[in-house]
DRENFIBA-985462 format. One line per 8 residues: number of its first residue (from 1); their letters; for each residue x, y, z of C-alpha. Coordinates in pm, 1 decimal, always signed. Example, Ala and Ser with C-alpha at 12.3 -4.5 7.8 and 13.67 -1.06 7.14 Angstrom:
REM DRENFIBA-985462
1) as) +1230.0,-450.0,+780.0 ~ +1367.0,-106.0,+714.0
//
This chain:
REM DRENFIBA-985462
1) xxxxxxxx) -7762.8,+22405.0,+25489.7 ~ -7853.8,+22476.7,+25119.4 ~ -7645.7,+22811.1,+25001.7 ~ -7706.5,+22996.7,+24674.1 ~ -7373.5,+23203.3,+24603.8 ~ -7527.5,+23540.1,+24399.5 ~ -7341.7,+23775.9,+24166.9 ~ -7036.6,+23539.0,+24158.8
9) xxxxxxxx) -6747.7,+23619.0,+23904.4 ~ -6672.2,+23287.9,+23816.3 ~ -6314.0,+23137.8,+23736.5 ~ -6377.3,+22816.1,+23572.1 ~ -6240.0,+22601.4,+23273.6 ~ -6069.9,+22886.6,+23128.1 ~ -6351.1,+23136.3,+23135.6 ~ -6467.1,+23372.8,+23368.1
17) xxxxxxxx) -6831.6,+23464.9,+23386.9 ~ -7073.5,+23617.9,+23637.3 ~ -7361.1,+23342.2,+23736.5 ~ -7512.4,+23206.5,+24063.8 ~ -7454.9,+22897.1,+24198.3 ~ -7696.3,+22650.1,+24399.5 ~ -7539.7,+22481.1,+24653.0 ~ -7770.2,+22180.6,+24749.1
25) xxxxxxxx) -7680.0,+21858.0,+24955.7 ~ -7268.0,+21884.0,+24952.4 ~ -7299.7,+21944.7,+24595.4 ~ -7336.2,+22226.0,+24285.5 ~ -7661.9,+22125.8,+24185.6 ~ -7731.2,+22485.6,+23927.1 ~ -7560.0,+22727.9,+23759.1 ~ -7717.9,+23027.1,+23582.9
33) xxxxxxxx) -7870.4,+23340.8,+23643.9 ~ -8145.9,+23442.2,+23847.1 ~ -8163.3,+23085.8,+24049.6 ~ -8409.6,+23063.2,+24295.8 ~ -8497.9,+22795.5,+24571.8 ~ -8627.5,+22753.8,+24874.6 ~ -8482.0,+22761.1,+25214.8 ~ -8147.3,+22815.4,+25076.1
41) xxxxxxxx) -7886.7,+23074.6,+25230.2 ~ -7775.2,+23349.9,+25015.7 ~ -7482.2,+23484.4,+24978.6 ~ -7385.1,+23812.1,+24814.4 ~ -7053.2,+23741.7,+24587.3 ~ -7073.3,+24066.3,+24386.9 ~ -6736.0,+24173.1,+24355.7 ~ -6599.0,+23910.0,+24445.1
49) xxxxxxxx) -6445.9,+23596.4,+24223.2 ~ -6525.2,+23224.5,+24260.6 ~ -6238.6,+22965.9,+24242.8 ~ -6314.3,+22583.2,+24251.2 ~ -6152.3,+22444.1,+24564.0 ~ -5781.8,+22404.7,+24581.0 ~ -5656.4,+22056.6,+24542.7 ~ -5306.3,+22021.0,+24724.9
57) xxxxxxxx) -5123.3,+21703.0,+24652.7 ~ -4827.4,+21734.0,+24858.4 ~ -4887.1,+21817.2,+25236.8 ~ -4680.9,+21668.7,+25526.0 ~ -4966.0,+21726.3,+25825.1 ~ -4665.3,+21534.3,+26096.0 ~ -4952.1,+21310.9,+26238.5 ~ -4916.2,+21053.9,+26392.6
65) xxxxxxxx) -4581.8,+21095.7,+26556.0 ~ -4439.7,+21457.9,+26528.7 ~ -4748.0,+21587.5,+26660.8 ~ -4505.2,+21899.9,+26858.8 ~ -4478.1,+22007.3,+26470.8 ~ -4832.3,+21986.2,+26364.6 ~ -5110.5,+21757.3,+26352.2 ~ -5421.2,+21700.7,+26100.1
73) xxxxxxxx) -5678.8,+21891.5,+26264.3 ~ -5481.9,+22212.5,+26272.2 ~ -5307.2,+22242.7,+25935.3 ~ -5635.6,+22117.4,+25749.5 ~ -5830.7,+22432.8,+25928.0 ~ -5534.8,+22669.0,+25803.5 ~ -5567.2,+22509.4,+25445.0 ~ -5913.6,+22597.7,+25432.4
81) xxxxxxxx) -5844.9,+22909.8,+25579.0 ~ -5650.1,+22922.1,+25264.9 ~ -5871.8,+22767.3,+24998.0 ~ -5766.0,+22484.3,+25013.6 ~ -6068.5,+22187.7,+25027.6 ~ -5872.2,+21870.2,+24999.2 ~ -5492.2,+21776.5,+25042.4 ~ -5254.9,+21404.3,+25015.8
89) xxxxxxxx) -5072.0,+21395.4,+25321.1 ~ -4714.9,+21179.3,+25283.7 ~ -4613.4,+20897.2,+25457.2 ~ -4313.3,+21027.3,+25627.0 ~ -4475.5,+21035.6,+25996.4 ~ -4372.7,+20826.1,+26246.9 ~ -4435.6,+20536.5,+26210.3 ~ -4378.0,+20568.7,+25843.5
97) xxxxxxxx) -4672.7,+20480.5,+25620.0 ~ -4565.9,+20128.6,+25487.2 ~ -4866.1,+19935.0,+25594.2 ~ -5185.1,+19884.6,+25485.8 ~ -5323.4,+19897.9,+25843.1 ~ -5084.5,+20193.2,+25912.3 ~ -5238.7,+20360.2,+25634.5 ~ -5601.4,+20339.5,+25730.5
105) xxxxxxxx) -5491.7,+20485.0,+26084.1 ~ -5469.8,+20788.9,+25919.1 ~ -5789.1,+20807.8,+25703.6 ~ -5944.3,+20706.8,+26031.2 ~ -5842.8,+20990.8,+26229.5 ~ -5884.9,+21241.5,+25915.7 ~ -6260.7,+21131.3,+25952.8 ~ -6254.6,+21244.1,+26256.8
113) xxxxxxxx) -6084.1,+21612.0,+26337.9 ~ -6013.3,+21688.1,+25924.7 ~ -6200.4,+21971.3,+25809.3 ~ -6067.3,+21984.1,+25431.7 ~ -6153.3,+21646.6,+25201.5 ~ -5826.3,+21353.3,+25252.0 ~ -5623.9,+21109.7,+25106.0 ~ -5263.4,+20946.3,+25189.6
121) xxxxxxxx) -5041.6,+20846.8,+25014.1 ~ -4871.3,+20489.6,+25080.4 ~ -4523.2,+20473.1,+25156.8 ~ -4251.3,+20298.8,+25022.3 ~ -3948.8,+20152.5,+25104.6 ~ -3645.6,+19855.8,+25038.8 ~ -3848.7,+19607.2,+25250.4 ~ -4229.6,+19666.2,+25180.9
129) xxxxxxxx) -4334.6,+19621.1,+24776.1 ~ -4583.1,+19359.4,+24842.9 ~ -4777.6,+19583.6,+25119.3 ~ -4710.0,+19843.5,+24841.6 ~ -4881.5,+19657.6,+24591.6 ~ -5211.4,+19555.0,+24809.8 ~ -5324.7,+19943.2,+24781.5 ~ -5653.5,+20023.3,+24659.6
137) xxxxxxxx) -5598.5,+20282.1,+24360.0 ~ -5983.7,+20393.6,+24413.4 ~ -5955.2,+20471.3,+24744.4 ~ -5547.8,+20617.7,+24785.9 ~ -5421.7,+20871.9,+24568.0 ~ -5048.7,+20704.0,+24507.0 ~ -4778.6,+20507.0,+24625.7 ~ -4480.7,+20787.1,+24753.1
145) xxxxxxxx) -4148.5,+20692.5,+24707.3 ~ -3829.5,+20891.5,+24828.1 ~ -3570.9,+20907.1,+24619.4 ~ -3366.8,+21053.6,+24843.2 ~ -3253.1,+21139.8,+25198.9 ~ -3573.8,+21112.9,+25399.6 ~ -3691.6,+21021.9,+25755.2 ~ -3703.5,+20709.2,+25892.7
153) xxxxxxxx) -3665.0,+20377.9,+25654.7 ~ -3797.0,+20598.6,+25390.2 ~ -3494.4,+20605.3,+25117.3 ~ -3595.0,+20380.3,+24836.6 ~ -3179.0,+20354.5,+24688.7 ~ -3228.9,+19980.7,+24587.5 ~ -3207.2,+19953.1,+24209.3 ~ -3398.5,+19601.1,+24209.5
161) xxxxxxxx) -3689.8,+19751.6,+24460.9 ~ -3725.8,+20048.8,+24258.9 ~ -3747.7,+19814.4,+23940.0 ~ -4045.7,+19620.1,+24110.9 ~ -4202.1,+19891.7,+24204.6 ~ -4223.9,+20047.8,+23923.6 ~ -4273.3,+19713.8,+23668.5 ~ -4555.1,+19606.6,+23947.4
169) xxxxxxxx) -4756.7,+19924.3,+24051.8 ~ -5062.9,+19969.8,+23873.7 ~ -5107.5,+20305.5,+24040.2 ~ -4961.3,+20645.6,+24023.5 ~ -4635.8,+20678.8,+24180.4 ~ -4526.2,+21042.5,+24340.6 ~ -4153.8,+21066.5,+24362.5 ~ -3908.2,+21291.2,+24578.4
177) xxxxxxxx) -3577.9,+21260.5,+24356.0 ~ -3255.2,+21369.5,+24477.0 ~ -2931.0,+21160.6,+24409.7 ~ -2860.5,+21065.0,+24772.2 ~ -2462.3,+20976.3,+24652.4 ~ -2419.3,+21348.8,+24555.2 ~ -2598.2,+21493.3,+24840.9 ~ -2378.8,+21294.1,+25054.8
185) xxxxxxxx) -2048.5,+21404.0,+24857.8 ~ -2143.2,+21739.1,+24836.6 ~ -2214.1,+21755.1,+25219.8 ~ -1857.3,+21579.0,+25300.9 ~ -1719.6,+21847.9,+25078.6 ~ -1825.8,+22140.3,+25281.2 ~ -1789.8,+21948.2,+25581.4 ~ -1381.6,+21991.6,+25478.0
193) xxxxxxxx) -1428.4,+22351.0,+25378.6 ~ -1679.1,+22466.5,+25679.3 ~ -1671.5,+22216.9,+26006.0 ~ -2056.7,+22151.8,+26145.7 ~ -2072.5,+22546.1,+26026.6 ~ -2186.0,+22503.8,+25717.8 ~ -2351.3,+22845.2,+25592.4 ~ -2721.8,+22785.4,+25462.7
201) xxxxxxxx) -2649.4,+22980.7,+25121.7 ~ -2456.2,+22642.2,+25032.7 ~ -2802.2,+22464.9,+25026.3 ~ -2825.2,+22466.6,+24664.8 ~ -2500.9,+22420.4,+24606.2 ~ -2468.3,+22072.4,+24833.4 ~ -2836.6,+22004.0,+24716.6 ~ -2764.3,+22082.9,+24372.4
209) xxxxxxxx) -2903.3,+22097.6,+23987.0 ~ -2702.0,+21719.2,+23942.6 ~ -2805.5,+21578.9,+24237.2 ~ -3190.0,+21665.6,+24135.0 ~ -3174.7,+21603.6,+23727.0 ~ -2972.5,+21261.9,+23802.8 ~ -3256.2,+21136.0,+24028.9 ~ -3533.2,+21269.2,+23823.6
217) xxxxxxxx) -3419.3,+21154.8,+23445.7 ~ -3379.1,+20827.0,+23655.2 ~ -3725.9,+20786.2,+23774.5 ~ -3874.9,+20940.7,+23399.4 ~ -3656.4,+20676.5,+23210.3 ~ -3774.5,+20371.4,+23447.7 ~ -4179.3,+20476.0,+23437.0 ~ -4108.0,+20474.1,+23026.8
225) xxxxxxxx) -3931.5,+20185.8,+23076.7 ~ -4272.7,+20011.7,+23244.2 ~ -4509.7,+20237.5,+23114.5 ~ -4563.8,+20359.4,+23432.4 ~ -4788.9,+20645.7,+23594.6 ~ -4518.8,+20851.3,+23691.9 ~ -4592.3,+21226.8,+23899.1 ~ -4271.4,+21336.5,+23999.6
233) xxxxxxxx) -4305.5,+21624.4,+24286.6 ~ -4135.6,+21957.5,+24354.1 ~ -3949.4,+22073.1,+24060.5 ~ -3650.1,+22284.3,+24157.6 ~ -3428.6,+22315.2,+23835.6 ~ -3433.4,+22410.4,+23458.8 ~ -3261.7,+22126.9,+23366.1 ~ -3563.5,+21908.4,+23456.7
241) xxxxxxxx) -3818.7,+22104.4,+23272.2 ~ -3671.4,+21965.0,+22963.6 ~ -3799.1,+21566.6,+23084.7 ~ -4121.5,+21677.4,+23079.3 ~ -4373.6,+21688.3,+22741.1 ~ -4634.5,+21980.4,+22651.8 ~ -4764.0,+21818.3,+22378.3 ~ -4971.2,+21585.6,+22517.9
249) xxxxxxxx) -5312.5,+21640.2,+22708.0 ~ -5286.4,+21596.4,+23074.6 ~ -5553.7,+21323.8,+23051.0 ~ -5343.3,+21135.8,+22875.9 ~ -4963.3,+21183.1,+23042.3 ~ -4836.8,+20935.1,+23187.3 ~ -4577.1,+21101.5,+23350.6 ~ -4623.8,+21456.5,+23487.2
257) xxxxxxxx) -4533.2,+21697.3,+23707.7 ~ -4545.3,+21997.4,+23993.9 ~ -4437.6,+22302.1,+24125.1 ~ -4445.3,+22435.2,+24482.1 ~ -4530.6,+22780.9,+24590.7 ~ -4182.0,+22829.9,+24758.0 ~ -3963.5,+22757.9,+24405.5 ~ -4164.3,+22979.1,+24234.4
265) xxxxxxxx) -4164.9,+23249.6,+24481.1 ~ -3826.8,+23289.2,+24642.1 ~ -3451.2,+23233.7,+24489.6 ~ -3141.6,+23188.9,+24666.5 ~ -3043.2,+23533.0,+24696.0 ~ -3355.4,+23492.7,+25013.7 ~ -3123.0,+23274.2,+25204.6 ~ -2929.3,+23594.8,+25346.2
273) xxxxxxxx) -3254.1,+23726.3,+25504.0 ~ -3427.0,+23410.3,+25545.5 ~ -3158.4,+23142.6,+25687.4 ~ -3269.4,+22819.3,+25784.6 ~ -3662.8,+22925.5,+25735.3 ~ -3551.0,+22885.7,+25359.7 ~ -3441.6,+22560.0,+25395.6 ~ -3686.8,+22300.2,+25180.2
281) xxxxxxxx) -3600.6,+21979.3,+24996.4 ~ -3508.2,+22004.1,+24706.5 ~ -3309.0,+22350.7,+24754.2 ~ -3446.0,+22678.7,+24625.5 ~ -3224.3,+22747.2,+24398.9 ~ -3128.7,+23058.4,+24099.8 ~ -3304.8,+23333.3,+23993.0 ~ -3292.2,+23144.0,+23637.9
289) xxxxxxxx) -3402.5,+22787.5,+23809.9 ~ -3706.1,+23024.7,+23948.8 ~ -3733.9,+23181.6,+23611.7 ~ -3771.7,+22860.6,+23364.8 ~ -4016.4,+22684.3,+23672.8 ~ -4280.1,+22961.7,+23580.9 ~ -4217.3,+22932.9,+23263.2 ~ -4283.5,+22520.5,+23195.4
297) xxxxxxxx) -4542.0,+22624.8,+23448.3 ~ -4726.7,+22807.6,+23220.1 ~ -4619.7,+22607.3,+22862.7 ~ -4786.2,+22328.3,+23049.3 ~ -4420.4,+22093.0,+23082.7 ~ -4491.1,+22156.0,+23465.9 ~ -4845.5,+22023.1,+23523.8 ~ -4974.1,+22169.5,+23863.9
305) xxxxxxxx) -4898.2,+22378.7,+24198.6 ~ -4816.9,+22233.1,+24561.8 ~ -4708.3,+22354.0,+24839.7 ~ -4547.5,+22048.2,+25016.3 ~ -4622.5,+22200.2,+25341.8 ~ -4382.0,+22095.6,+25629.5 ~ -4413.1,+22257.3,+25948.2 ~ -4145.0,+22221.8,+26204.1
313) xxxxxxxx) -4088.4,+22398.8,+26561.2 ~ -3913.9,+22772.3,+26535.5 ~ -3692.4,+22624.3,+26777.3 ~ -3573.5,+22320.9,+26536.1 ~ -3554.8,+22564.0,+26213.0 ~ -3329.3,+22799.6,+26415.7 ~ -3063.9,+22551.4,+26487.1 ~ -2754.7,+22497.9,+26281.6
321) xxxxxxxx) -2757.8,+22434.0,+25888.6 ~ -2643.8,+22095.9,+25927.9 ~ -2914.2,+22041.5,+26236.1 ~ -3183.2,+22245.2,+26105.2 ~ -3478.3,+22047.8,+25922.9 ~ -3577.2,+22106.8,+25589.4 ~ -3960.0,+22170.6,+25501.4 ~ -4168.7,+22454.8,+25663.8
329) xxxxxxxx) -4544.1,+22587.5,+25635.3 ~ -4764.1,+22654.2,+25314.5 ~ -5123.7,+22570.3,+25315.8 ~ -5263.3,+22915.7,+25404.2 ~ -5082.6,+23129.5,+25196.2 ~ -5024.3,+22943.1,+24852.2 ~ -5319.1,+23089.0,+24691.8 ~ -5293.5,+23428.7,+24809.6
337) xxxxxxxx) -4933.3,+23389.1,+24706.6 ~ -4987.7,+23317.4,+24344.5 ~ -5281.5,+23614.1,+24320.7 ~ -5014.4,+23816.6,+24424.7 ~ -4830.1,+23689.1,+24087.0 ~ -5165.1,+23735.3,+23900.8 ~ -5158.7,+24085.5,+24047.6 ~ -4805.3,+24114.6,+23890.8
345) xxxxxxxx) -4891.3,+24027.8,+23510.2 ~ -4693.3,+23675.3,+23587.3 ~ -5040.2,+23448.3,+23551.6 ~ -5376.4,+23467.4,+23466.0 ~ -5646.2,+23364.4,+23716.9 ~ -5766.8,+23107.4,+23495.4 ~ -5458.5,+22910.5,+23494.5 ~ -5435.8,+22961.9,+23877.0
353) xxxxxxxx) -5775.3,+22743.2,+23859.2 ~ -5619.7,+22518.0,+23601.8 ~ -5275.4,+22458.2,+23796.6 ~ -5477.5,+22450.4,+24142.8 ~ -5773.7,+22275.7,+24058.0 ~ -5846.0,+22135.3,+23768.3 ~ -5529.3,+21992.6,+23656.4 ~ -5467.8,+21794.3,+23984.3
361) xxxxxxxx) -5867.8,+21632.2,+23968.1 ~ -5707.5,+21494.4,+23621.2 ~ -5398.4,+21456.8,+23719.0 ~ -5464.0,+21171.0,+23992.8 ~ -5829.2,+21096.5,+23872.4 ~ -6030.3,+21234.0,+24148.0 ~ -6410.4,+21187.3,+24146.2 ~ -6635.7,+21474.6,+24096.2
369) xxxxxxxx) -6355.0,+21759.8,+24219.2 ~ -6160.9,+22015.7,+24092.6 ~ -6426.9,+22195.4,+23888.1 ~ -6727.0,+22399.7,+23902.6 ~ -6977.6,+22203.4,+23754.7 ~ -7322.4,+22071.9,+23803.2 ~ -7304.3,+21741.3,+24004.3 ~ -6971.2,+21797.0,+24135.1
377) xxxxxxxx) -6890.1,+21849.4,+24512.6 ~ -6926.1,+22151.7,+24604.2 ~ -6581.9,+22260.2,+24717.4 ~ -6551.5,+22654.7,+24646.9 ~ -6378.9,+22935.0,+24702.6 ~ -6500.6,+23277.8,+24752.0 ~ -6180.7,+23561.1,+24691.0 ~ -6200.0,+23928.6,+24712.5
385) xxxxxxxx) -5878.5,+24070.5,+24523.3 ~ -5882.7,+24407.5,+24654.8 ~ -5877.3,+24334.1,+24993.0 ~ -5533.1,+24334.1,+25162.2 ~ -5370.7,+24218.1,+25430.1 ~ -5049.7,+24154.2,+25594.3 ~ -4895.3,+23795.3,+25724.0 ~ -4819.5,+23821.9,+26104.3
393) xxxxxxxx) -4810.9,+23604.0,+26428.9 ~ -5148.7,+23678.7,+26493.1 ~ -5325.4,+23551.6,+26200.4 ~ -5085.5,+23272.6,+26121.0 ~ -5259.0,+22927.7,+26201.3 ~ -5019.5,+22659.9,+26146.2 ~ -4913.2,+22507.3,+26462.9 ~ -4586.3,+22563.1,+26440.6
401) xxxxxxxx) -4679.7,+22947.1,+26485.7 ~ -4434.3,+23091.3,+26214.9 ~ -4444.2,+23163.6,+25856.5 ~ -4156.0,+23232.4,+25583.7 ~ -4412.8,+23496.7,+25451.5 ~ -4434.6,+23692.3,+25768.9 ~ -4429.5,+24066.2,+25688.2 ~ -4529.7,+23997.5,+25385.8
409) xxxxxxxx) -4804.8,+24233.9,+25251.6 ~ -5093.1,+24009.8,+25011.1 ~ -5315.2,+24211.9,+24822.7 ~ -5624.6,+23941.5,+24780.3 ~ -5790.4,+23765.4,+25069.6 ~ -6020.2,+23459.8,+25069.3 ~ -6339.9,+23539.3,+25212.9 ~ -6529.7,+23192.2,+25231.7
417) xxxxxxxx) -6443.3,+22813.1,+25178.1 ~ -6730.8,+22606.5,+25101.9 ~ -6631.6,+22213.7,+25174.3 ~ -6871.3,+21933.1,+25041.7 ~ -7145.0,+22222.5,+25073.3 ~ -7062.7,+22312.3,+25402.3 ~ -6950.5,+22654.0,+25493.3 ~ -6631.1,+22560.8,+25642.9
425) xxxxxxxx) -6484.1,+22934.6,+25648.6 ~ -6605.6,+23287.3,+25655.3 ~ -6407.8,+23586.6,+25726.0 ~ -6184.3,+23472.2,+25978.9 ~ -6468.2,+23204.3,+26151.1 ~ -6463.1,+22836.5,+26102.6 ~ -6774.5,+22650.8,+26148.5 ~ -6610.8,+22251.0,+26226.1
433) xxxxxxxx) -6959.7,+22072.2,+26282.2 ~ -6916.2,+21901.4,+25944.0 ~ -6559.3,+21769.0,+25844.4 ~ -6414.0,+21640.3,+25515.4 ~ -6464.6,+21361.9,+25278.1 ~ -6200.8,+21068.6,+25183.0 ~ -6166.0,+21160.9,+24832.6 ~ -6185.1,+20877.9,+24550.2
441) xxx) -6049.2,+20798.1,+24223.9 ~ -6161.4,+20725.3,+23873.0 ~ -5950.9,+20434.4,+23812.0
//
């Protein structure tokens, strides 16, 4: 079905103007005013403001393998329930990610049940580089490595692997960095102090500002070392804003950067209220860690805006500190969540597109995404920012069934996600007879 969105206010490239949009065969094939064409839906946008799609690069969607947690099909419907029109999914499932054939398992079944555009990442680890280095940088978004305590055989800790991964790789590597040896110290430390009680407030404090800026100024000084496409994920601390450059266009980084929804929303005064919910790797940490994240945010050191959605079971976050796991649901409330900070004077809607959008397209090179432009896929958002509603149980759709944001009162809600074309979502209804695309890569 052909779609012409009317009346739009459009947030785009650092403008916003009212236009229409023609929506013709999975792509924008017009913008202007007054657009006519036949047999073509229309759709009245007056009031109501026009995002490109939201790109999220860091998603953990549990399938294959944790399945009890989530799986693909359900956490891409709540992404587009929350703008989002294409996600990278991580290789930390079970089996982990560190073949090729492993790999196209999963872009198999995304073709299948996904309803939001795809791509995984390949995984690394101390055994795998040549499997590693047979990935197709046109059709996979990176190579993940975790640089610290992970699941499975998923800690890359081998200085000679990490050297030959990073000399070798012609593609953009994502990294998790922790130090795992301070982690591991820390933990023994309050181990002495607190038993298998550990309180959850010392999160930050065992996961701490070292343990993150030892790891990270690590991985920055071995991609300059190699000249290597470096995008290192989920900044948590000040101290690692100053690694990263503003001076230089995105286009032309070669190492960059992101922050997630929940370090720019919450600080560790939350863990009180919160507990284990709170619980994410790398910690949420200080007011003034929170603080200087918004602030490289917006100077451009920190290049873009992930969630690194993780559900787990309420069951498994309610356990103990030491047994509880770290990660927990973001797809359908990250954008709300940061209009709520537009709403607040903290950022304009235009760099919400930018940080969203636009910068993750150039970022990883994605083809034809990330913008609204003439040719490009249609993937659009329709948002009406006086509209408000409140997070509960019954509109939650992760799988898991739970969100840290319960409660919590949002004051803009997206109307209608448009997916390749398709009108995946509208008000509350998903239409599923057309699923995602495998997204490629300018490369």
């Amino acid at each position: 079905m052909n779609y012409i969105i009317r009346n739009a206010t459009i947030v785009n490239e650092g403008n916003i103007i009212s236009s229409d949009v023609l929506l013709e065969n999975s792509i924008i094939s017009k913008i202007g005013a007054g657009i006519k064409a036949e047999n073509a839906t229309e759709i009245n946008a007056y009031g109501k403001y026009l995002f490109p799609g939201v790109i999220d690069d860091q998603v953990h969607f549990r399938e294959p393998g944790l399945t009890h947690k989530a799986e693909i099909y359900t956490e891409a419907k709540a992404a587009v329930a929350g703008g989002i029109t294409s996600f990278m999914e991580m290789p930390n499932t079970v089996p982990n990610t560190l073949t090729q054939d492993l790999l196209e398992q999963k872009y198999q079944r995304a073709a299948k049940v996904s309803l939001a555009n795809y791509s995984f990442f390949m995984g690394a680890s101390n055994e795998n580089i040549e499997d590693v280095l047979k990935t197709d940088e046109k059709n996979v978004c990176g190579i993940k490595i975790f640089m610290g305590s992970s699941t499975g055989n998923m800690l890359v800790d081998n200085e000679k692997t990490l050297e030959g991964i990073f000399s070798r790789s012609p593609m953009l590597i994502a990294t998790h960095c922790e130090d795992e040896a301070t982690i591991r110290l820390n933990t023994e430390l309050y181990k002495q102090k607190y038993g298998e009680e550990i309180p959850v407030e010392a999160h930050p404090l065992i996961r701490n500002v070292d343990a993150c800026y030892k790891s990270s100024s690590m991985a920055v000084a071995l991609a300059k070392k190699h000249n290597t496409r470096l995008h290192i994920l989920h900044i948590s601390t000040a101290k690692e804003c100053g690694l990263f450059d503003n001076k230089t266009p995105l286009k032309q980084k070669r190492i960059t950067a992101e922050a997630c929804i929940h370090h720019l929303w919450f600080d560790d005064s939350y863990y009180k209220t919160k507990g284990n919910l709170l619980k994410w790797n790398p910690a949420v940490k200080s007011v003034s860690e929170r603080d200087e994240i918004l602030k490289a945010l917006l100077d451009n050191r920190i290049d873009i805006i992930a969630t690194d959605h993780a559900p787990h079971t309420w069951e498994e976050k309610n356990n103990t500190y030491l047994k509880a796991p770290a990660g927990g649901p973001m797809v359908q409330h990250a954008l709300p969540a940061m209009l709520e900070f537009y709403k607040q004077g903290k950022i304009s809607l235009e760099k919400i597109a930018e940080k969203m959008s636009h910068a993750v397209a150039d970022c990883f090179q994605i083809k034809n995404r990330g913008y609204i432009r003439e040719g490009y896929f249609a993937d659009l958002v329709l948002v009406d920012l006086e509209k408000p509603w409140t997070v509960s149980k019954e509109n939650i759709l992760y799988k898991c069934g739970w969100s840290i944001f319960e409660g919590q009162n949002f004051s803009s809600r997206i109307t209608h996600t448009f997916v390749n074309g398709h009108l995946a979502y509208e008000n509350g209804h998903f239409d599923e007879s057309i699923k995602g695309k495998r997204m490629t890569f300018h490369r």
